[in-house]
C-alpha positions in Angstrom: -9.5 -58.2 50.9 -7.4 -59.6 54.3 -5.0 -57.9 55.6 -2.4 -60.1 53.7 -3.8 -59.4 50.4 -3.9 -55.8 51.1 0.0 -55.9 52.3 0.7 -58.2 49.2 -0.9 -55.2 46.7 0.9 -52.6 48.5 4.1 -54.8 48.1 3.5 -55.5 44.5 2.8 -51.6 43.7 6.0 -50.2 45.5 8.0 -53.0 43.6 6.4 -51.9 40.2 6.7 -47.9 41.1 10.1 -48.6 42.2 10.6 -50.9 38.5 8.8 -48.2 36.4 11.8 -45.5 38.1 14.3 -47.9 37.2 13.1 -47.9 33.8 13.4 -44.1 33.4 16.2 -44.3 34.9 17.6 -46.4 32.3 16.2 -44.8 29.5 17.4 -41.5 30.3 21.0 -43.1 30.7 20.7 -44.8 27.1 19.7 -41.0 25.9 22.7 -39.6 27.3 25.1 -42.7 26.4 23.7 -42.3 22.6 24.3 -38.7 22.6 27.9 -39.2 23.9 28.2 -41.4 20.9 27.0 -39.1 18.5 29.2 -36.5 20.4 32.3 -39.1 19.6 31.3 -39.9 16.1 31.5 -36.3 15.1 34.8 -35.7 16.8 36.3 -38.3 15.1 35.2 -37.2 11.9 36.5 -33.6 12.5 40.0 -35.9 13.6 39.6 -37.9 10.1 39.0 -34.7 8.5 42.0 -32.9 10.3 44.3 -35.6 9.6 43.7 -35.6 5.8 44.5 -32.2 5.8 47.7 -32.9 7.6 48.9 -35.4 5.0 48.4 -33.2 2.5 50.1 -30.7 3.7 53.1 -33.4 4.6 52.8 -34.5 0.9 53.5 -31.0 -0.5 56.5 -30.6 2.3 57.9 -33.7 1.0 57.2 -33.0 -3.0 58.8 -29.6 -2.6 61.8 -30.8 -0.4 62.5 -33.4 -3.1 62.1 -30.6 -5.7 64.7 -28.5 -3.8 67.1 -31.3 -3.4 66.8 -32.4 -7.3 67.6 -28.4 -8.4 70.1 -28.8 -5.9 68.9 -25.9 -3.6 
């Protein structure tokens, strides 16, 4: 090999080392980006789930302070 094709293959291997980093790089972001989602997706479940409970509660408030009203208390 000349020295050109030598530098060349030297050039070529940092660009793919530095590529194949990239990669990783990448693929450990996507990891932590889909566990942030899964992290969100729960929460908003326990919100949904909170909030349900909530209206509940709000509907028996309101039945019972209709009820009052109508036995005149």
């Amino acid at each position: 090999m000349t020295q050109f094709e030598v530098s060349q293959h030297a050039l070529l291997l940092a660009n793919n080392e530095g590529q194949s980093r990239e990669i990783k790089r990448l693929q450990v972001e996507a990891k932590q980006m889909r566990l942030a989602f899964r992290d969100l997706d729960l929460y908003c479940g326990q919100l949904e789930a909170e909030n349900a409970h909530l209206k509940a509660r709000l509907e028996r408030y309101e039945m019972f302070e209709t009820a009052t009203k109508v036995w005149g208390y």
